[in-house]
MDAnalysis code that builds the backbone (N, CA, C; Angstrom):
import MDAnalysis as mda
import numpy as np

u = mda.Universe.empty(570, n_residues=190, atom_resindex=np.repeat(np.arange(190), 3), trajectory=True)
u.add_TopologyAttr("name", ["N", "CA", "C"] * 190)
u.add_TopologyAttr("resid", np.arange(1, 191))
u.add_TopologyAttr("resname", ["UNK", "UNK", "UNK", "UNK", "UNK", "UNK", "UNK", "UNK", "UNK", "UNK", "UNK", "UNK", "UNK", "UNK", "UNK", "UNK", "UNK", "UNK", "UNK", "UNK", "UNK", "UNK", "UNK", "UNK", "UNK", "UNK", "UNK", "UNK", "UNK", "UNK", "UNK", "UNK", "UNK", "UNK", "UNK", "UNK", "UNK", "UNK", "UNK", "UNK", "UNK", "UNK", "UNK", "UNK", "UNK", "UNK", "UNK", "UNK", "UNK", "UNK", "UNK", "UNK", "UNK", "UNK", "UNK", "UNK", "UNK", "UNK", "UNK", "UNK", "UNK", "UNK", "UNK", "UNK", "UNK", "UNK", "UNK", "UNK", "UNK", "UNK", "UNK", "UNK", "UNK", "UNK", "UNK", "UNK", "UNK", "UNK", "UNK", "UNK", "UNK", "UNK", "UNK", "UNK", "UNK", "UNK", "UNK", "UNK", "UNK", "UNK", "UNK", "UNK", "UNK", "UNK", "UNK", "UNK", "UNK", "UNK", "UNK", "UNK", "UNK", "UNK", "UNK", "UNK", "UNK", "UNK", "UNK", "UNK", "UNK", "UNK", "UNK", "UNK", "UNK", "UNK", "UNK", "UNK", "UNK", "UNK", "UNK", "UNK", "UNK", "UNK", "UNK", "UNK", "UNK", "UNK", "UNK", "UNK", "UNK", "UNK", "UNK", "UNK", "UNK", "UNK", "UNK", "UNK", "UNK", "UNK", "UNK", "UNK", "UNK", "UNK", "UNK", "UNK", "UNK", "UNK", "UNK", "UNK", "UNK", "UNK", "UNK", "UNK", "UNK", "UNK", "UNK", "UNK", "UNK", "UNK", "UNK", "UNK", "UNK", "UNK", "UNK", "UNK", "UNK", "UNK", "UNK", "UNK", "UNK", "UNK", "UNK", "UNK", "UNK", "UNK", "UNK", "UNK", "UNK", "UNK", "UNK", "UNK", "UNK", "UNK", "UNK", "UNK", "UNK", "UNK", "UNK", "UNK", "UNK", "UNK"])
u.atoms.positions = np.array([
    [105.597, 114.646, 113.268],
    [106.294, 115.261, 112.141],
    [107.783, 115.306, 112.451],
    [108.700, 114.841, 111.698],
    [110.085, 114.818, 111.611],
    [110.833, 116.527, 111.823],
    [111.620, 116.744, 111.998],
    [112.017, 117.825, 112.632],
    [113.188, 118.476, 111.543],
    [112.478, 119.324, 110.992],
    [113.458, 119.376, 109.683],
    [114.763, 120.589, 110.239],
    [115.875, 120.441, 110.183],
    [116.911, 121.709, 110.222],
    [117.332, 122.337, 109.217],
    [117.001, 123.700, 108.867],
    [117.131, 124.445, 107.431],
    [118.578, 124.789, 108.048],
    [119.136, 124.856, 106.546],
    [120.628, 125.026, 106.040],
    [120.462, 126.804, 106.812],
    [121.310, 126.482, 107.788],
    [121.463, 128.206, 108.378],
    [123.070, 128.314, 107.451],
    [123.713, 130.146, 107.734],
    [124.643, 130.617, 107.204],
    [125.785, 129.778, 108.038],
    [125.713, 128.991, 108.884],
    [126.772, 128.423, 109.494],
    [127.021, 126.952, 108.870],
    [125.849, 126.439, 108.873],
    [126.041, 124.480, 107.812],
    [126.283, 124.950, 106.553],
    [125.534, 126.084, 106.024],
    [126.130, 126.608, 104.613],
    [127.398, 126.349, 104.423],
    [128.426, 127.441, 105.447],
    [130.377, 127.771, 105.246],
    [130.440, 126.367, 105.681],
    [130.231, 125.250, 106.640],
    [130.701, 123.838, 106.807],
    [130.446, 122.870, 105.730],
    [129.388, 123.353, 104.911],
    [128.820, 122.508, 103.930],
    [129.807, 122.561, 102.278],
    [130.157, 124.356, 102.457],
    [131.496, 124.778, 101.663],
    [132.522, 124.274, 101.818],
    [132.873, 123.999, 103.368],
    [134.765, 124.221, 103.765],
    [134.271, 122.662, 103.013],
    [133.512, 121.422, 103.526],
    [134.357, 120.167, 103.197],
    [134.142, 120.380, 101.450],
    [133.304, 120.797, 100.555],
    [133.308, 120.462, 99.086],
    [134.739, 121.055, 98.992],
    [135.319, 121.996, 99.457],
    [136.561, 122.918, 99.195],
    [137.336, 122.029, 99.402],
    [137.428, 120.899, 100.304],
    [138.609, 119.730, 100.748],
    [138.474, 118.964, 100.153],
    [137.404, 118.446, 99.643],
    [137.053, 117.432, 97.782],
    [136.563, 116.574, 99.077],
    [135.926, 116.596, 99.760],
    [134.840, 115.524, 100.627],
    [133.608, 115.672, 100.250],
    [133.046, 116.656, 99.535],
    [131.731, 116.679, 98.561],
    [131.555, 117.059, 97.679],
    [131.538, 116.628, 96.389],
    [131.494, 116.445, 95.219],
    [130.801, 118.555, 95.046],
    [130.702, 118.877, 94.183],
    [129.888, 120.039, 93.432],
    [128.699, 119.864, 93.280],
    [128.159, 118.364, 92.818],
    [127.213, 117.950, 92.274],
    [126.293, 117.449, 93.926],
    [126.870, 117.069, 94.703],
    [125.967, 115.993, 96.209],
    [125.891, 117.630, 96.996],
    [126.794, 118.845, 96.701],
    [126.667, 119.958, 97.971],
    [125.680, 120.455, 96.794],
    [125.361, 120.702, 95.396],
    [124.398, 121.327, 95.160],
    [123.066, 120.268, 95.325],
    [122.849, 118.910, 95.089],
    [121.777, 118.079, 95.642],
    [121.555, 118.442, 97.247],
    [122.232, 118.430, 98.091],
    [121.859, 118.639, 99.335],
    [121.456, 119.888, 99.765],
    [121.837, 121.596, 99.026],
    [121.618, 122.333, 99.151],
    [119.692, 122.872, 98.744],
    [119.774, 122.031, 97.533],
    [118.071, 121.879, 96.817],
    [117.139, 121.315, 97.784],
    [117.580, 120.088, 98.673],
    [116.813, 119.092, 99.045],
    [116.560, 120.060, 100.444],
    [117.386, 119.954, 101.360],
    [117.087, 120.872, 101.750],
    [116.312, 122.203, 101.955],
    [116.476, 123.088, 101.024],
    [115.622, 124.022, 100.731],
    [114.298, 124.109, 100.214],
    [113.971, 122.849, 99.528],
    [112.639, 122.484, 99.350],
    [111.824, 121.804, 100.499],
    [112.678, 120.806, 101.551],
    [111.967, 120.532, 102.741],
    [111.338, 121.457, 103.467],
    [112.237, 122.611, 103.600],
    [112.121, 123.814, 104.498],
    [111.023, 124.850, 103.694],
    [111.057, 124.957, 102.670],
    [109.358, 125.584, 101.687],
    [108.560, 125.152, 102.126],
    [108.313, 123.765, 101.875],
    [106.999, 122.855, 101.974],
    [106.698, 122.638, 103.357],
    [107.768, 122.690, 104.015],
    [107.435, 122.764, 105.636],
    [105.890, 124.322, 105.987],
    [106.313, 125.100, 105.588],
    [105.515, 126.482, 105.731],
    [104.605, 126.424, 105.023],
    [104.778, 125.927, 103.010],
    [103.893, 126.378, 102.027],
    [102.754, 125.471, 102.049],
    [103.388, 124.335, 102.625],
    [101.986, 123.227, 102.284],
    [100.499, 123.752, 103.058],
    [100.862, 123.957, 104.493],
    [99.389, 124.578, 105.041],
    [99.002, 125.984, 104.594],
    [99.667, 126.886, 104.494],
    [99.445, 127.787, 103.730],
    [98.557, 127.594, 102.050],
    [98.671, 126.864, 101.306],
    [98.034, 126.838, 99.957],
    [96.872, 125.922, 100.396],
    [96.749, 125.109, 101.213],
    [95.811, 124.420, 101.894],
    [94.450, 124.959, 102.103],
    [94.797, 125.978, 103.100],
    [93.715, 126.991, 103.747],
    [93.103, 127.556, 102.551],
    [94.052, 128.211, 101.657],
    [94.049, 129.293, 100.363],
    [92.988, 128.266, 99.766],
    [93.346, 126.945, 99.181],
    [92.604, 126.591, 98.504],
    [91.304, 126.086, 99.125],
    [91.071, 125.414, 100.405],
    [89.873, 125.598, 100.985],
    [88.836, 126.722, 100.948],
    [89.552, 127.880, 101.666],
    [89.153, 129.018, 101.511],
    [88.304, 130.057, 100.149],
    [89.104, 129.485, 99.123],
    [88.617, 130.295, 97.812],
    [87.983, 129.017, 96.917],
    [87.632, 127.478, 97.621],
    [86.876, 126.787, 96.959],
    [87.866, 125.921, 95.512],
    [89.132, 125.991, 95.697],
    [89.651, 125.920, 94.262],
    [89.699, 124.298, 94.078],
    [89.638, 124.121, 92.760],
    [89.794, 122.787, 92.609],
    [90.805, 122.564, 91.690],
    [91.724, 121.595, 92.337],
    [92.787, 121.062, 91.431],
    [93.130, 120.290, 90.195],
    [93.535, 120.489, 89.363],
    [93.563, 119.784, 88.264],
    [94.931, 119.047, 88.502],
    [94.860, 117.584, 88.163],
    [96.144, 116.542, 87.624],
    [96.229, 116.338, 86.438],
    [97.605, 115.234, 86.491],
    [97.535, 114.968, 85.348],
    [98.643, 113.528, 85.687],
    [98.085, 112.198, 85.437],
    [99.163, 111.175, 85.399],
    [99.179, 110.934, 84.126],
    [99.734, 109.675, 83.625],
    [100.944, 109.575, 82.347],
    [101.202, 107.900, 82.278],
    [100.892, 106.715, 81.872],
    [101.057, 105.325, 81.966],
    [102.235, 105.559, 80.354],
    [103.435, 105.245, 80.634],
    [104.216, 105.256, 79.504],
    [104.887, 104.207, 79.048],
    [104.337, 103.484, 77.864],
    [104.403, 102.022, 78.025],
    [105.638, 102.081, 76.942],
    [107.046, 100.959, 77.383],
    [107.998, 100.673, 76.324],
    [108.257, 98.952, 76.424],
    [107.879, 98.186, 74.774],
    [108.321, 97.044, 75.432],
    [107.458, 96.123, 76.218],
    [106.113, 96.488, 76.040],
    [105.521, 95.214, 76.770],
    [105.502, 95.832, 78.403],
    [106.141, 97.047, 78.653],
    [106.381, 97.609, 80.022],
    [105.971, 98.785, 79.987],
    [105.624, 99.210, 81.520],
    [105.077, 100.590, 81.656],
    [106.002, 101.368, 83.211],
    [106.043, 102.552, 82.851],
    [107.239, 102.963, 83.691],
    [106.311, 103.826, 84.879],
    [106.743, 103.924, 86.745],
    [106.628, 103.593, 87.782],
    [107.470, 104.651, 88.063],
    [106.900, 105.146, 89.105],
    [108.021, 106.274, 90.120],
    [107.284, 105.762, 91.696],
    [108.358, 106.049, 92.260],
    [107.947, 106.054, 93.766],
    [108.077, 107.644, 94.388],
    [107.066, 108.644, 94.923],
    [107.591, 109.736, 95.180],
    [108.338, 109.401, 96.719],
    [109.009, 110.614, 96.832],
    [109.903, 111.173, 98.109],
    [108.884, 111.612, 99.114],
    [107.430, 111.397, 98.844],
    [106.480, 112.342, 99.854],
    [105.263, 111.117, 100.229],
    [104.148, 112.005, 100.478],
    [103.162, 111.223, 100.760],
    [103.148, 110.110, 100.939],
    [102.626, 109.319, 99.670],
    [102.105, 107.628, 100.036],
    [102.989, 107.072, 100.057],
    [104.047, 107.365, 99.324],
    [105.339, 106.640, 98.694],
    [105.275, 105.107, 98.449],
    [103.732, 104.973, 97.560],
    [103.652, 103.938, 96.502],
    [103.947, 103.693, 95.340],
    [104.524, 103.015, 94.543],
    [104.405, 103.048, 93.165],
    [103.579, 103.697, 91.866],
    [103.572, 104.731, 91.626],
    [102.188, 105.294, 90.933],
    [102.885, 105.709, 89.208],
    [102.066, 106.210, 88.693],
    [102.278, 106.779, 87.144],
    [103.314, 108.187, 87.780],
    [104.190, 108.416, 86.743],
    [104.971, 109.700, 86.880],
    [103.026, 111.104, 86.395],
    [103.292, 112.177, 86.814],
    [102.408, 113.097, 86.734],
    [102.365, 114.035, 87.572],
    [101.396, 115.421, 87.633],
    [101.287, 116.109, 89.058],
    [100.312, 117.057, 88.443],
    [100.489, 118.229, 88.740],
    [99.788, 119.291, 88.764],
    [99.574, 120.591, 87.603],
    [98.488, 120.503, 87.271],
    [98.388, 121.058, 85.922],
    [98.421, 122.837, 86.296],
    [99.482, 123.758, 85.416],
    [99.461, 125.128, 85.851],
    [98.315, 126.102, 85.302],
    [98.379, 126.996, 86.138],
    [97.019, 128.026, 85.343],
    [96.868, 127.828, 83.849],
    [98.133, 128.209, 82.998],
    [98.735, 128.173, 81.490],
    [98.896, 127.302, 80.763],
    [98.964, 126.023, 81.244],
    [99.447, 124.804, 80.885],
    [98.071, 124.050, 80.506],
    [98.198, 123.099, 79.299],
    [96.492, 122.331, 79.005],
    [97.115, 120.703, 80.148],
    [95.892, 120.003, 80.106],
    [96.611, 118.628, 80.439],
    [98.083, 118.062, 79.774],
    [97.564, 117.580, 78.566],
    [98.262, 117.280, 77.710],
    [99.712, 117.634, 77.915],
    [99.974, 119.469, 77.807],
    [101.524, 119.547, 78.182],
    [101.733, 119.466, 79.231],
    [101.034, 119.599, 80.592],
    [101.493, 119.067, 81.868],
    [101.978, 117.532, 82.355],
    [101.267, 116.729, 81.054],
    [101.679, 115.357, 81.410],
    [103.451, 114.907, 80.473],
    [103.587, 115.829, 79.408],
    [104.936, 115.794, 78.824],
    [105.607, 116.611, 79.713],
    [105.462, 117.372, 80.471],
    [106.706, 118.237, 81.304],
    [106.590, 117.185, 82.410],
    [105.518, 117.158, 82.936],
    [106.323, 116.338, 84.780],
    [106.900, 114.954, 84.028],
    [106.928, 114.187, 82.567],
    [107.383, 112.894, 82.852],
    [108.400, 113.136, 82.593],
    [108.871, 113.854, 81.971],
    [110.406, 114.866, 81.635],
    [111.107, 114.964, 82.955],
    [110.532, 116.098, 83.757],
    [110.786, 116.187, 85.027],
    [111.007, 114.956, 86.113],
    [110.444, 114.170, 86.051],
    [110.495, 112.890, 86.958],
    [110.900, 112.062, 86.473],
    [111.115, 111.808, 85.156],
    [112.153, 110.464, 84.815],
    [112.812, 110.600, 83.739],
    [112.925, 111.953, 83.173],
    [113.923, 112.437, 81.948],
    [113.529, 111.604, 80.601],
    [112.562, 110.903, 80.737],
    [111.921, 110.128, 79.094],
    [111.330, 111.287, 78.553],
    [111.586, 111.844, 77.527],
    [110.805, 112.608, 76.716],
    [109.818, 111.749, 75.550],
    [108.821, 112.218, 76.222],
    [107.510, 111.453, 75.432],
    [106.669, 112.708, 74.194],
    [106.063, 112.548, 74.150],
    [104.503, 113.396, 72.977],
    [103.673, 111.941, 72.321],
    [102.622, 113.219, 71.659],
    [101.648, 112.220, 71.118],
    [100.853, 111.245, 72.001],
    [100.067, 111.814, 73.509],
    [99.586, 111.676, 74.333],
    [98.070, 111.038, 74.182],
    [97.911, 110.287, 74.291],
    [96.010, 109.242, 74.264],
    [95.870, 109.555, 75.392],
    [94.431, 110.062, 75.329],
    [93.375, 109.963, 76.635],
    [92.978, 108.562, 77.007],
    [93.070, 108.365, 78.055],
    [92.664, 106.433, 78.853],
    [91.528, 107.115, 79.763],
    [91.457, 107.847, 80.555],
    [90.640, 107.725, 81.572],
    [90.413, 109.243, 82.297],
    [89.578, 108.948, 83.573],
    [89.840, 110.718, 84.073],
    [88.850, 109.964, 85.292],
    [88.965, 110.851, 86.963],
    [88.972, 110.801, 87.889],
    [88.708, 111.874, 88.741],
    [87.859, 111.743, 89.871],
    [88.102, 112.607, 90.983],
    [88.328, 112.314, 92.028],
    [88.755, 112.833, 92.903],
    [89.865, 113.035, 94.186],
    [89.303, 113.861, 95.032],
    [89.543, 113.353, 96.508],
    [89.420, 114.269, 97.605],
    [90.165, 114.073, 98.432],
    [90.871, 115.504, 98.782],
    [92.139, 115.665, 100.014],
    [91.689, 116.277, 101.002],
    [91.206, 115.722, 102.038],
    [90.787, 116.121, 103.107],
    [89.468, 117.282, 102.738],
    [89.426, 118.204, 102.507],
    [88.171, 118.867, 101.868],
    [88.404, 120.011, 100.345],
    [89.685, 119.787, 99.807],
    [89.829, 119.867, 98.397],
    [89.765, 118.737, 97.710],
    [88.886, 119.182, 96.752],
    [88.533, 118.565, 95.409],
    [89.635, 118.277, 94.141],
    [89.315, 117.803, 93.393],
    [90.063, 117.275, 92.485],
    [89.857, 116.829, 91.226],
    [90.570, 117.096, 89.979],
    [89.847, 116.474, 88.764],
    [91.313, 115.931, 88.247],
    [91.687, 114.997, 87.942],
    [92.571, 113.996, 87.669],
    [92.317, 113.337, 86.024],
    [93.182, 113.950, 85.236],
    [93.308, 112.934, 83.280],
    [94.147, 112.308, 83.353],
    [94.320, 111.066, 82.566],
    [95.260, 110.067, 82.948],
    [95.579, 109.973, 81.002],
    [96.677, 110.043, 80.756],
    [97.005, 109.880, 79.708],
    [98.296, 108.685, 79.194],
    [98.371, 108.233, 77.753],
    [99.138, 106.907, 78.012],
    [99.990, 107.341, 76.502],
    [101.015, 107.265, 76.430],
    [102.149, 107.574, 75.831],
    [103.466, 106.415, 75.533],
    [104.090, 106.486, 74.695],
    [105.208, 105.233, 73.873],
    [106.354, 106.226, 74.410],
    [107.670, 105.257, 75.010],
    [108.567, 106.150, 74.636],
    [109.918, 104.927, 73.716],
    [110.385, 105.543, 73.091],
    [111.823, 104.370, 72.189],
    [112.530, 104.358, 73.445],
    [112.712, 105.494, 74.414],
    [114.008, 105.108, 74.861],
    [113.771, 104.145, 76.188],
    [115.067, 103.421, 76.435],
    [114.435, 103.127, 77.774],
    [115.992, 103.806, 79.107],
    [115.876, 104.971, 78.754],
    [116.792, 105.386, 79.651],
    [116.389, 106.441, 80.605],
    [116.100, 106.218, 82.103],
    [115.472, 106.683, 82.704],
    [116.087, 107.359, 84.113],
    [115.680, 108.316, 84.544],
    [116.985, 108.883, 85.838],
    [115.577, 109.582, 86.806],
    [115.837, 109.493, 88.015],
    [115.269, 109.943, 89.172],
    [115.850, 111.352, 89.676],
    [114.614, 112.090, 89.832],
    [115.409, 113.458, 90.131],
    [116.106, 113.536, 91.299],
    [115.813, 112.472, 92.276],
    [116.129, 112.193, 93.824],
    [115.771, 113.310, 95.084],
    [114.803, 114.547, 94.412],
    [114.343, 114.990, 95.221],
    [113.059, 115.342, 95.177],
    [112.381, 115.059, 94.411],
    [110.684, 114.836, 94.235],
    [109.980, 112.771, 94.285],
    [110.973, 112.726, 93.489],
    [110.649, 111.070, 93.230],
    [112.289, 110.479, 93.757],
    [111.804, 108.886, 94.149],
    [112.945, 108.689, 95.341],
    [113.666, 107.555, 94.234],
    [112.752, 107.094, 93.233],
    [113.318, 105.386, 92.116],
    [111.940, 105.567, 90.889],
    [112.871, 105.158, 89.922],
    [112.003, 105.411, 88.700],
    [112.071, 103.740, 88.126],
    [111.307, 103.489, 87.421],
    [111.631, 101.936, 87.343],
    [110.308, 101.298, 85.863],
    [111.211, 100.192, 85.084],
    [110.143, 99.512, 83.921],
    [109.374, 98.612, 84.593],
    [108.181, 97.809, 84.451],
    [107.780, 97.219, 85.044],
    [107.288, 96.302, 84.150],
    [107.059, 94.963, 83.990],
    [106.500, 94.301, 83.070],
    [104.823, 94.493, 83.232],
    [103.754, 94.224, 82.305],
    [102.875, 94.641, 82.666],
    [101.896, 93.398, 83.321],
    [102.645, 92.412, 83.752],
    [102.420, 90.914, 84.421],
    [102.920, 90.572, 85.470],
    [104.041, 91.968, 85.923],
    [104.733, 91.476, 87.140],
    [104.976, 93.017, 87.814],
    [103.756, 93.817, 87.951],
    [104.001, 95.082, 88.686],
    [104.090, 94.903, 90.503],
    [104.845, 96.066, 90.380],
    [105.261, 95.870, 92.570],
    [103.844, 95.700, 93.134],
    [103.987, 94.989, 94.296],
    [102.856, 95.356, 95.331],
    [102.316, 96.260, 95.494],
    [103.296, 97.420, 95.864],
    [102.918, 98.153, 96.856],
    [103.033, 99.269, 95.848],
    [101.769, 99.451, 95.432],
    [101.844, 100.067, 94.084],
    [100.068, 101.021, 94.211],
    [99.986, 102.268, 93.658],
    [98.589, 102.852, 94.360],
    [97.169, 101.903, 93.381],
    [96.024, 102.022, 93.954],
    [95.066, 100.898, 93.666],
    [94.793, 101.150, 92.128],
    [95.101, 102.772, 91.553],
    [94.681, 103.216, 90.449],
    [95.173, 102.472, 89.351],
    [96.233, 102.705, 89.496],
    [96.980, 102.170, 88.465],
    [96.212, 100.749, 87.707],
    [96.099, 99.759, 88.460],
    [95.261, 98.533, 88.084],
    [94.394, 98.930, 86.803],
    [93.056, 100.011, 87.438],
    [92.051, 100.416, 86.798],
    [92.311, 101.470, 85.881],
    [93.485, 102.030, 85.576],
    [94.167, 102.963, 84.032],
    [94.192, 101.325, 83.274],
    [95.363, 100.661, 83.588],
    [95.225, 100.049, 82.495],
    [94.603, 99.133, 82.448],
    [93.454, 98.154, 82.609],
    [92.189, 97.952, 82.519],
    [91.496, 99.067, 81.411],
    [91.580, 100.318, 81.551],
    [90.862, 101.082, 80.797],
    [91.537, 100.979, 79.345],
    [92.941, 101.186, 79.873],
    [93.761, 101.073, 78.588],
    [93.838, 99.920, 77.457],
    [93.793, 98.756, 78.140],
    [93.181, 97.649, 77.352],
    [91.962, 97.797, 76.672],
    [90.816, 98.341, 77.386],
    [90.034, 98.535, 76.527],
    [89.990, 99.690, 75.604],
    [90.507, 100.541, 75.948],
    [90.913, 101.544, 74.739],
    [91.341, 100.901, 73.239],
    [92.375, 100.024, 73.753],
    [92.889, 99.373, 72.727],
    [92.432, 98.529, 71.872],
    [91.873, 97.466, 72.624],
    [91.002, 97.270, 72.090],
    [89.856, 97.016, 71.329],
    [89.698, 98.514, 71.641],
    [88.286, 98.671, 70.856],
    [88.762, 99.726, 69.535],
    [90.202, 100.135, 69.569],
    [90.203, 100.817, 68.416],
    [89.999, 99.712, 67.300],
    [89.912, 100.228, 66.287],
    [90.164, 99.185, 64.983],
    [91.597, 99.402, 64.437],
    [91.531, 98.123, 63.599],
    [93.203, 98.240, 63.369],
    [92.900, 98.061, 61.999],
    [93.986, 98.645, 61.173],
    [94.238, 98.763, 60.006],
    [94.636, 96.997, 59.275],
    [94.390, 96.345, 58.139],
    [94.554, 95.335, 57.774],
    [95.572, 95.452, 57.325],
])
């Protein structure tokens, strides 16, 4: 495991004095201040909710998102784990149905505001001994203007749907496979 150093009160005032000398922007000392502080959470919180959820049996709900513009479908690489190519998506809240969990994280991870969400598929998952229930939903967006938060997801990207990356997770293949046949099989209006 990489050896993370949390922003103490001393890199803080050094991290101040240079933005104060215009050697870091407002915008890169508040990115570095976030990035930071979320390494140093997840450093502690991740085994902590781990146990919790072992412990009390809980099972997780997802939610990915295939958002096709153009003959193309849009790709994030996260900042964590596999750091493969996968659908933008994550984690559905107590409050939250699928559906709006898959319009907030694609918001969140690549600033396309989508709605009007189709069901393609659904899945289960196992993380070491939590469970998992995974909806995969497929969405249009007009725009094609897209931004990386740079501290959850590392590159956001269109992909043709004939020329996707390698190194890309195995799922994806088998969403749209499903999605074709979704399509498919709807009927179309004459």
């Amino acid at each position: 495991m990489p050896c993370i150093q949390p922003i103490t009160p001393a890199s803080r005032r050094r991290l101040v004095a240079l933005k104060e000398r215009g050697i870091i922007s407002q915008v890169k000392l508040s990115f570095i201040l976030r990035y930071a502080s979320s390494r140093v959470f997840w450093v502690f919180a991740k085994p902590i909710r781990y146990y919790y959820q072992f412990l009390t049996g809980y099972q997780r709900r997802g939610v990915k998102v295939a958002v096709f513009n153009k003959g193309r479908v849009l790709l994030v690489r996260p900042n964590y784990a596999h750091r493969l190519w996968t659908m933008p998506g994550g984690g559905v809240e107590r409050t939250e149905t699928y559906e709006e969990t898959g319009v907030r994280e694609v918001h969140e991870e690549t600033g396309v505001v989508i709605g009007n969400l189709r069901f393609i598929r659904e899945y289960d998952t196992l993380d070491g001994s939590i469970k998992g229930h995974t909806k995969v939903f497929g969405a249009y967006s007009q725009s094609d203007r897209i931004v990386a938060d740079g501290i959850e997801i590392k590159e956001v990207g269109w992909f043709p749907l004939d020329a996707l990356p390698h190194d890309r997770v195995p799922r994806i293949d088998a969403t749209l496979e499903a999605y074709r046949e979704r399509i498919e099989a709807t009927p179309r209006c004459a």
